[in-house]
Structure formats: C-alpha cells, structure tokens
C-alpha angles and dihedrals in degrees: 000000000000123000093229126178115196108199108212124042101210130119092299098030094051098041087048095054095038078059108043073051097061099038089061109271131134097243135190122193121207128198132159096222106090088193086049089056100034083059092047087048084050092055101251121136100216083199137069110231123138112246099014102103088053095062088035091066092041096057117034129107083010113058093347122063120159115211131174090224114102090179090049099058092032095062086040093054137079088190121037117183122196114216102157123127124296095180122171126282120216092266086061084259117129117252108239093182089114097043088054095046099057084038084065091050098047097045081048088057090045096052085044096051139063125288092282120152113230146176127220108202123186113227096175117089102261135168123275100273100036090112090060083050098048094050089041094051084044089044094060096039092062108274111141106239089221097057087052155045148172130255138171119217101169113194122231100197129144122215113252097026095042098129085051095048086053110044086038096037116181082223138337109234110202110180111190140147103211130063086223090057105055090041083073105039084054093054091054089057101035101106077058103049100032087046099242098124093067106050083072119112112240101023126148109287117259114249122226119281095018118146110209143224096050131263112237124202124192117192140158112284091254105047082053098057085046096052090059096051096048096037091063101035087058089044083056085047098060092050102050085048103061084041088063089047092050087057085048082050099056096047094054096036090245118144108238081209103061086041090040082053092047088041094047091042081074102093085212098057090028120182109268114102093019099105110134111215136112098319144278112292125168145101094288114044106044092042093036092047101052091038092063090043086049090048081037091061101035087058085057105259136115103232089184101161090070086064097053086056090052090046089055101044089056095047090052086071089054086039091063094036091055080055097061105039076055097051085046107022096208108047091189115102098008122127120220135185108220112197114206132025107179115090090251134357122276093043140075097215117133095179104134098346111183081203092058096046087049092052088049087054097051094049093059082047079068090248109154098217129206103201136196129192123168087212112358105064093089102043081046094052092057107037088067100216087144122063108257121290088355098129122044106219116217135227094229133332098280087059087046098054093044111134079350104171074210139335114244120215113214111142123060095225119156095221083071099060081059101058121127095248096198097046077057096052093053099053087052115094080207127023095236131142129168110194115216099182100032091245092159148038118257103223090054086049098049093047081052090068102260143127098230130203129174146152117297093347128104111268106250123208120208121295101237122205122231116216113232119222106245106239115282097014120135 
C-alpha cells in the first residue's frame, strides 16, 4: 500500500484517485472547489463514466477522502500526483499556471514536514520539459532536492471507458530520472503489472481484446512527456486522414467503409481511430495537437503536418453543414432534431464538441433546433454556449424529431443504434438523416423508410414500396 494524493478532481484526476483506490492504496483527493468536494463527500459523481460511481461508493470514506487542502494530503503522501488543467493559450502552448502553482504548495508542505521522501508525478498532459519546471519552481520554494523528485506518469484514458483504460491499461508509462523514483511508481502499479489485481473478486469487469497482466514502460521524464503528446497528435492524425479520404470517397462514388475495412485489415494501420465523421473534438486532441506544433516550433522545427490535421478537423464541421443545406436547400427557417451533443458518446463532455460548434453554425444559419443528449444536455444547458432559450432540449430522440425537416446525427452514442426507426420516421414531417458519425448502414436505413446521408458513403434515397395489385383485380 502506498499513501498516494492526486491534486485535481476532474475527469483524469477523479478517475485516477477512484483507481489507486481500488487497486489497494490510501488516497486523498484534492480539489479547490469546496461545493465540488462537499458533493464528492455526499456521495455524488459530477461526471458521467461507466463504472466510476461504483468505485466511487466502494471506496469513499474507507481507501478513498476528498479534502480542499493541497498542503494537508501532501504532507500526508509519499506519491502526489498532479492532474489539474493545462488548457491553450492563445499561441496554441499549454498554460502551466495551475500546475506551478500546486508545485509551490506542495513544495511549501515538503520543506514543513518531516524528513519524508516523496514523488511528485504529473498526471496532466504538459510539454517535454515540464519535469525539469516543476523540480526547479519546488526547489526555490524550500523543498530539499534530496526528500523529492519528478516523474511523469502520463494517462491514456479515454472518456467513457476511462475506469476500463486504467485498470486494463494498453501499457503504464512511468518517466523518471532517478532509480528511487520509478521503484516507486512501479509499486503503486504492481497489483497491475504482477497480476495480482485481477485475480479479486469483484473487480471491474475485464473489456474485449485486453492482454493482462499490464505492460509497464519506463522510460526517462521527458520521453514520457513527449510520448503523450505524439501519441495523441498521430491518433488525431489518423482521424483527420480518413476524414480527407472520405471526401476523396464522395467525389469518386467510393464507400470510406468498405477502404477504411481493406486499410484496417493491415496489421500495421489497423482499424481503431479510423472512423470517418465530423472530426475529432475533447479536451485532449485539439489542445494536445496544437500544443506539440507549438513545442514542435519552439525546438526549431515546422512541424507542418500537424496543421494539415487541424485544417482538416475544422473543415469536417463546413463539410456536414454543406450536407445538409444540400438535403434541405434553404437552411432559414428549417427545424432540425440534432441527436447528440457531447463530443463522443459515454460521456457528457462538451469540451470542443464538433456537434456543439455545428449547431452553432446552424443556428446563425437561422435553424430552430430541437436537440437530445443522453448525458450532455445538462452540462450543455449551463455552460451557455447557446443563446438563451435557442434550442429547444428534448425529452428523448422521438420529441426531438417532432415536425424535424430532417434529424441530424453528431454523437456516436450507442442509445441511438436502438431507436425505434420507424417511431422516428413517423415523428419526422420529412424522412431525412444526415449521419454525422456513419452509425448505420445505409441500405438499412434506405428499406426503413429514410433518405440517408452519411460520411464517405452514396447518398440513398428511400426505398419506396410498390403496391401489388391483389390477383384478379382490375
């Protein structure tokens, strides 16, 4: 058992501490918003990610407290991990501030406390060289350089199987520069990497395709600050590439699903991330993505293809809405039912939604919109990111699609493969959808009655039937 404290209780930093906790460790969970821990305290998950409240209610009040004290659970930790925000500037670099600033604190808490050695891990996505930041900024504010040192653990998680990604992890990267320091980083994830976590009853159950036990990397701090960063700016890559072949796709009548099969057969392209729609969107890939361009170009080097991934990206979101001022010729004045406002499905995240910034669109196109989320619709309604009262959010898919010109696909959530199409059809005053993330096949879609248009793929009309004349009749 380690005694661990994780600094920021958002989407990484709460999943984190929720899963040191199940893996055996003493955790403290830190957070500057006193109404944000007095919910967690409460018993309340302010996210949505399967299999978190769960762990959440395991946990809590045994292995798992929350505080508001950085100092407190620092001095109380042999292994702090900083998971707060790192968001863009306006030049594309990440904005440290936060990370600094809890560095101080908990350099403040090392130099007040007995002669305890620590580590101090980040956990947030940062900039090669942010290790050599964070010891220098603890350094001057007291702590002694021989009771700590700097690690980067950087996490891999996707939202909406987060838990899973981290108890079934495709590998562990632990970056440190001290022998000291990665014996204890590799503690903390032993019951992980010697197997001993999933021989537990109860645990959380194992996903498809998952190799156990864990593959741990250990690598220096910097290469693992730069394997974040490129790892997810070449995921991005892959999806704004297939995006550029789907266009390719629709000028020559070609179908991106049956290319994007005979690409992902290739063991060496492989099928994951090459999902044509309307474009990556987050927390992590549009920040992630222009922060390495912008290390790229502070080291001295053009790292133009990262542009041309962001090019695309933004072009995805002009792309759909040429669709559906095709599907509808005039867009004033039409109402549409958008289905989906989170950037993916399984989470209610609307951090850089493309289906938020094409509603957005649509709405200065002078659209009245009818909107449906299974998780999103609160966190949407109070973020403001709509002019007041200017969509209308429905109650479920069929309300929003009531006297629809057409329903508008843009998150890829798996409620929506379940829908009763024809209950759907019927609340339409015309059978359109335009399919912003290529959920369904378009000949199912075309003999349910619809006018089907997706990403990459020929548009289909609806299959109409032809009433057959019963024998003998005139």
């Amino acid at each position: 058992m380690v005694r661990v404290a994780v600094i920021g209780s958002g989407y990484v930093g709460l999943v984190a501490a929720a899963c040191f906790a199940e893996l055996g460790h003493e955790v403290i969970c830190v957070d500057n918003d006193a109404r944000k821990i007095a919910a967690l305290e409460r018993g309340e998950t302010p996210i949505h990610e399967k299999f978190l409240p769960e762990l959440l209610a395991r946990h809590r009040g045994h292995r798992l407290r929350f505080s508001g004290s950085v100092r407190d659970a620092a001095r109380d930790s042999q292994a702090i991990f900083i998971a707060v925000g790192t968001p863009p500037s306006e030049n594309g670099e990440a904005d440290l501030s936060y990370v600094e600033a809890v560095s101080r604190e908990i350099a403040q808490a090392i130099a007040s406390s007995p002669n305890e050695y620590r580590i101090v891990v980040e956990k947030s996505t940062v900039p090669v060289d942010t290790s050599r930041g964070v010891h220098r900024v603890m350094e001057l504010n007291g702590a002694p350089t021989h009771l700590f040192d700097v690690a980067s653990n950087p996490e891999f998680l996707r939202e909406g199987s987060a838990v899973t990604d981290f108890l079934y992890p495709d590998r562990i990267v632990i970056g440190a520069d001290s022998e000291r320091c990665i014996a204890l980083l590799k503690k903390i994830y032993e019951p992980l990497t010697d197997g001993s976590y999933y021989q537990n009853k109860n645990i959380i159950p194992e996903p498809d395709d998952v190799q156990t036990p864990a593959r741990l990397i250990a690598t220096s701090a910097k290469s693992a600050e730069l394997i974040k960063h490129a790892s997810n700016a070449f995921l991005a890559m892959k999806i704004s590439f297939i995006n550029a072949v789907a266009a390719v796709c629709e000028s020559v009548g070609a179908d991106v699903g049956q290319v994007r099969e005979g690409m992902g057969a290739d063991v060496r392209i492989g099928k994951r991330f090459l999902n044509p729609g309307i474009g990556y969107g987050g927390s992590c890939f549009p920040k992630d993505v222009k922060a390495f361009r912008a290390v790229a170009e502070h080291c001295g080097y053009d790292f133009g293809m990262l542009d041309e991934v962001m090019k695309i990206n933004d072009e995805q979101r002009q792309r759909f809405i040429k669709k559906v001022r095709n599907a509808l010729w005039i867009l004033k004045g039409k109402r549409l039912a958008v289905l989906g406002l989170a950037f993916k499905g399984g989470t209610d995240d609307i951090r850089d939604s493309q289906a938020i910034a094409i509603v957005q669109l649509l709405l200065k196109e002078g659209c009245s919109i009818a909107a449906f989320d299974p998780a999103a619709m609160p966190k949407t309604q109070a973020s403001g990111v709509f002019p007041e009262e200017a969509v209308f959010f429905a109650e479920n898919a069929y309300a929003a699609a009531r006297d629809a010109d057409a329903v508008l696909v843009l998150t890829d959530w798996e409620e929506f493969t379940a829908l009763d199409f024809e209950r759907l059809r019927a609340a339409l005053k015309h059978p359109i959808m335009i399919d912003g993330r290529n959920l369904f096949q378009p000949q199912t879609m075309s003999e349910l009655g619809f006018t089907y248009i997706s990403i990459g793929r020929p548009e289909v009309s609806a299959k109409k039937t032809v009433a057959v004349p019963a024998p003998g009749a005139d």
